[in-house]
N, C-alpha and C positions, 0 to 999 in steps of 0.2 A: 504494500500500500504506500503512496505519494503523498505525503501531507504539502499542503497549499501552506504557504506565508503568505498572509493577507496586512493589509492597512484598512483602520476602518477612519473615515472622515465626518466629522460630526458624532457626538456620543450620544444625541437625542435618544427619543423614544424608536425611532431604528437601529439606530450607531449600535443601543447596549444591550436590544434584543439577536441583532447579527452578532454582536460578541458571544453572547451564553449560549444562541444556537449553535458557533461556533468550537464554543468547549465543552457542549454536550454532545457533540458529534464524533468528534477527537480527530477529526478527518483536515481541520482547518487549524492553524499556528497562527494567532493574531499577534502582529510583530511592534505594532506601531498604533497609536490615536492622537488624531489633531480633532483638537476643539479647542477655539478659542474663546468659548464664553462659559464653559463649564472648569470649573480649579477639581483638582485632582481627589480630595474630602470629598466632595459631592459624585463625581463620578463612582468613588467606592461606594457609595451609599444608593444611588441609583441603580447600580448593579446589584446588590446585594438584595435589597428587596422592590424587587419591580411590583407596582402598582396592579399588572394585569394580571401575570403569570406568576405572584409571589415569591417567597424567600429564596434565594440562592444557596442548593445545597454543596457546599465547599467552602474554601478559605480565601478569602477577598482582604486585600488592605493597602494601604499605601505606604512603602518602603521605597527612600532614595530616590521619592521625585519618581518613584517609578509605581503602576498598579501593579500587582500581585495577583494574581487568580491563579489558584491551586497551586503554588509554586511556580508559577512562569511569569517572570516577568514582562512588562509591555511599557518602551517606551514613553515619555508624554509628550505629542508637539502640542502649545497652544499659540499658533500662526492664523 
């Protein structure tokens, strides 16, 4: 199997549903997110309990300027 490195742009209500489909899939490696109007707190908190599809089951946080889910780090641009 070929995992995809992806970038996702904007973390909206898309951005961080593509990310969790992403690492419930195991099929996709999110490498990278730019959002420039979302700070890096809030993106862990919008991932971890999404509003539609509920709580995130794994480990979400921010370490080093960088998001954390499950142990993989991911970049932050905000451009």
């Amino acid at each position: 199997m070929v995992k995809v490195k992806n970038a996702v742009n904007a973390f909206g209500c898309i951005g961080h549903l593509v990310t969790r489909a992403a690492f419930n899939s195991g099929k996709v490696d999110i490498v990278t997110v730019n959002d420039s109007f979302i700070d890096l707190n809030y993106m862990v908190y919008m991932f971890q309990y999404d509003f539609t599809h509920g709580k995130f089951h794994g480990t979400v946080k921010a370490k080093n300027r960088k998001f954390v889910i499950n142990g993989n780090s991911i970049i932050i641009f905000q451009e």
